[in-house]
C-alpha positions as CSV (number, residue, x, y, z in Angstrom):
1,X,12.5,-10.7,-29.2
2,X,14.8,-12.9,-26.6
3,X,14.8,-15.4,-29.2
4,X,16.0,-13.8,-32.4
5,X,18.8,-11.8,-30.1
6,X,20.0,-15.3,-29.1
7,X,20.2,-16.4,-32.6
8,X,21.9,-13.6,-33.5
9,X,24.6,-13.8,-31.2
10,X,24.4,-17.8,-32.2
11,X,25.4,-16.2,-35.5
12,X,28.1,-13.5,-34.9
13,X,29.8,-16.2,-32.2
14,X,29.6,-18.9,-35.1
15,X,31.1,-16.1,-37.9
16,X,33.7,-15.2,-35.2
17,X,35.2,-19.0,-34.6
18,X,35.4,-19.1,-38.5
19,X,37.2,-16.6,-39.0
20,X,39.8,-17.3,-36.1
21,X,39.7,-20.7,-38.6
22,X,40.9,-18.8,-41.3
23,X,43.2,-16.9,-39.3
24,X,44.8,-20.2,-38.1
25,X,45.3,-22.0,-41.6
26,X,46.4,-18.6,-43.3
27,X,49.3,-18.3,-40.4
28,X,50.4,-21.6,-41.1
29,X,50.6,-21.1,-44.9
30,X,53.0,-18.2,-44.5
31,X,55.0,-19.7,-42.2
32,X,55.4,-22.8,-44.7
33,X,55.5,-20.6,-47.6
34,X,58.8,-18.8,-45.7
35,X,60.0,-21.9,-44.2
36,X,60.1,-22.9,-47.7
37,X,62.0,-20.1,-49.3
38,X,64.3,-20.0,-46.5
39,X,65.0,-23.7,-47.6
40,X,65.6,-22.8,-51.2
41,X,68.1,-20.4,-50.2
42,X,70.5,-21.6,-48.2
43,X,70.5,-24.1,-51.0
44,X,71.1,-22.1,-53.8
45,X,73.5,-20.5,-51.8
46,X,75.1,-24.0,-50.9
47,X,74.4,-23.9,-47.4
48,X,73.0,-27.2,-46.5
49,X,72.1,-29.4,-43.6
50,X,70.5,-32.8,-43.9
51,X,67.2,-31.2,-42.5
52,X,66.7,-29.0,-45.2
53,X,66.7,-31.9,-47.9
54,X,64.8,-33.6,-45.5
55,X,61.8,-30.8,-46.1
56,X,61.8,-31.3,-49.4
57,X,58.8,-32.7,-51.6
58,X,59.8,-35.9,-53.3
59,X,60.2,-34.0,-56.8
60,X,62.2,-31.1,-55.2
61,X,64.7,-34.1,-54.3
62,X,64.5,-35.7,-57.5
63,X,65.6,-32.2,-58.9
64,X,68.4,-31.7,-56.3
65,X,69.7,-34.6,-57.1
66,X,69.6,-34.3,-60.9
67,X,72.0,-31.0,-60.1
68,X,74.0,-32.9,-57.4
69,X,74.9,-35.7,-59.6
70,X,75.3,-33.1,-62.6
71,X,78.1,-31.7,-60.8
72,X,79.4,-34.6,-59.8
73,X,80.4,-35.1,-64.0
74,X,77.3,-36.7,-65.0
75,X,75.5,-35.4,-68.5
76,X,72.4,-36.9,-70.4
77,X,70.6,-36.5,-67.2
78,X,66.6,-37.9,-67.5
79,X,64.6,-38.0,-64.5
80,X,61.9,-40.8,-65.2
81,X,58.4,-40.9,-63.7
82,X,58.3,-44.7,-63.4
83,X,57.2,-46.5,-60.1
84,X,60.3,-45.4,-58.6
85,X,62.2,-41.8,-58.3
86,X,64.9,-42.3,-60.7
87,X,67.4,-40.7,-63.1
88,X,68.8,-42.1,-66.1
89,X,72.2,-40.5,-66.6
90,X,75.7,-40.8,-68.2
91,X,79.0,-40.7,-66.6
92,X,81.2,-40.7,-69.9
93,X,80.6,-43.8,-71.5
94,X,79.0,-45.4,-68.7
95,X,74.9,-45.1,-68.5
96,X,73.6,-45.6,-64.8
97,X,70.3,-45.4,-62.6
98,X,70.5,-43.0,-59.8
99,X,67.4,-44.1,-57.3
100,X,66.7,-40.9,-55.2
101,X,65.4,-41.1,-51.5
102,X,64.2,-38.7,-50.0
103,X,62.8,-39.7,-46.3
104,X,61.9,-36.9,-43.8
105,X,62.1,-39.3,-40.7
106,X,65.4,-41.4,-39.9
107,X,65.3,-44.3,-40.9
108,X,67.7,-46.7,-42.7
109,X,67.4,-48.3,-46.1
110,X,66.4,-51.8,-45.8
111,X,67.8,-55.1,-47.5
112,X,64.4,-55.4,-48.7
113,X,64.1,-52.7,-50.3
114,X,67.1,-52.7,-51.9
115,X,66.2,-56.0,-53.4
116,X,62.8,-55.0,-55.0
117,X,64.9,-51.9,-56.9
118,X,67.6,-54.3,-57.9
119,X,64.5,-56.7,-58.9
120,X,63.1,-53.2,-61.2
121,X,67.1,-52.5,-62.6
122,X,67.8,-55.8,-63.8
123,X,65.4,-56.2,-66.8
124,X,67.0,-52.2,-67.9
125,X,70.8,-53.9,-68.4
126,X,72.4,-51.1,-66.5
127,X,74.7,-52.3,-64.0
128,X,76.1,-48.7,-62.9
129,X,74.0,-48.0,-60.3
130,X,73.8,-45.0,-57.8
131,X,71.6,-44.6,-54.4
132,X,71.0,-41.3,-53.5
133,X,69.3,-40.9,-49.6
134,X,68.9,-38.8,-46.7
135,X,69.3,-41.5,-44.7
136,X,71.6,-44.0,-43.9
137,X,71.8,-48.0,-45.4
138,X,71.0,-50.8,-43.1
139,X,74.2,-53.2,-42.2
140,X,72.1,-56.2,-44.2
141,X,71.7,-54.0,-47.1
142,X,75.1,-53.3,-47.3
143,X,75.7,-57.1,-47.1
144,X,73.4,-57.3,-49.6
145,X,75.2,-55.1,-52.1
146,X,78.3,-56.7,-51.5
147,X,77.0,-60.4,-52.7
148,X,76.5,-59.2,-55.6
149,X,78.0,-59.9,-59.1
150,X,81.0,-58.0,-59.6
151,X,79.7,-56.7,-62.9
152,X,77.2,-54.1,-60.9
153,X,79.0,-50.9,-60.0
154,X,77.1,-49.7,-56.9
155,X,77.7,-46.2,-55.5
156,X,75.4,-45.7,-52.4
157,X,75.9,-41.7,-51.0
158,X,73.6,-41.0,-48.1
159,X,72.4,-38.3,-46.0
160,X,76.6,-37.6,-44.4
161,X,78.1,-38.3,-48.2
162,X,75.5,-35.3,-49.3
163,X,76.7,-33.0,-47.1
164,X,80.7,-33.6,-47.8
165,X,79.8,-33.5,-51.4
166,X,78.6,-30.3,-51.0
167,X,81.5,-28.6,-49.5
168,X,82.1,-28.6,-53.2
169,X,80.0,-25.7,-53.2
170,X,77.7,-26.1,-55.8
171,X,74.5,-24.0,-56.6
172,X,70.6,-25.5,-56.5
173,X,68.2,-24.5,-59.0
174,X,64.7,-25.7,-58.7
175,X,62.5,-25.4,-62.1
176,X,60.6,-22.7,-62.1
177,X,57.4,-24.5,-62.4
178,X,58.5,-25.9,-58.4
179,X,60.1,-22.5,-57.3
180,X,56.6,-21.1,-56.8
181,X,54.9,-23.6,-54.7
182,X,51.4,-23.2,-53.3
C-alpha cells in the first residue's frame, strides 16, 4: 500500500511541475505576443525609437524599410530573397540596392563587411546604393566608402538618420501574412 501511495504522489508532484512548465512558456508567449503588438503600434502610429526596430525580425525590417524608403520617393520597390536582405528599387530614373540591417545588439558596421556586399553589388551594375541599419558605420568603413569610384552613389542612413527621417511622420504597414505572428 506505502508503495503505490508514493508513486502516486511521484505522479501528481511530476503532473504538477509540468504544468507550472506550461504555465511558464504560455506567460511568456503573451507577453511577446503584446510586446509585439505594442511594437507594431507605435509604428503605425509613427512613434518610433531605435529599440523598437531593434525587436524586429529580419523580414519585419526588410518591410519597414521597403515603406521607409517608399516614402522617401522611391517606386518599383522589390525586396529580393538572395543571400543578403536587399531591395531593388527606383528613385526616378535611377535603379539602386538598398541593403537592410537590422541588428538587435549595438554594434557598428564593419569595413569588412561592407566590402563583401560591395563584392555581391558589383557584378548587378548598379552603382546607386543605399545602407539601411540600426546601427551605426565603423570610422574604416566610412573610409572605405569614401575610396571609392566616384561613379557609386552611396547613401548610408543608420539607426539616428531613421529616427529624424521619421519625424516625417510616416505610417508602417506590415503584410498581413507578418501582422499575425505566432
Amino acid at each position: 500500500m506505502n508503495f503505490f501511495y508514493n508513486i502516486n504522489t511521484i505522479f501528481v508532484l511530476a503532473l504538477i511541475i509540468y504544468a507550472m512548465s506550461l504555465c511558464v512558456k504560455t506567460y511568456y508567449y503573451i507577453k511577446d505576443k503584446i510586446n509585439f503588438n505594442y511594437t507594431i503600434d507605435r509604428l503605425k502610429r509613427g512613434i518610433l525609437h531605435i529599440d523598437d526596430l531593434r525587436t524586429l525580425s529580419d523580414i519585419e525590417f526588410i518591410y519597414w524599410c521597403s515603406e521607409f524608403i517608399e516614402k522617401m520617393g522611391f517606386s518599383n520597390i522589390n525586396i529580393t530573397s538572395d543571400k543578403w536582405p536587399i531591395i531593388k528599387a527606383s528613385n526616378g530614373t535611377s535603379k539602386y540596392i538598398i541593403y537592410c540591417k537590422n541588428n538587435n545588439t549595438i554594434s557598428q558596421i564593419t569595413e569588412n563587411e561592407v566590402k563583401t556586399l560591395i563584392g555581391y553589388i558589383l557584378p548587378k551594375k548598379i552603382y546607386n546604393i543605399m545602407i539601411i541599419t540600426t546601427e551605426t558605420f565603423s570610422p574604416s568603413a566610412i573610409k572605405f566608402f569614401k575610396k571609392l569610384p566616384s561613379n557609386y552613389n552611396i547613401r548610408l542612413i543608420d539607426g539616428s538618420d531613421i529616427i529624424q527621417h521619421n519625424e516625417l511622420n510616416y505610417n508602417f504597414n506590415l503584410p498581413s501574412n507578418i501582422k499575425n505572428r505566432t
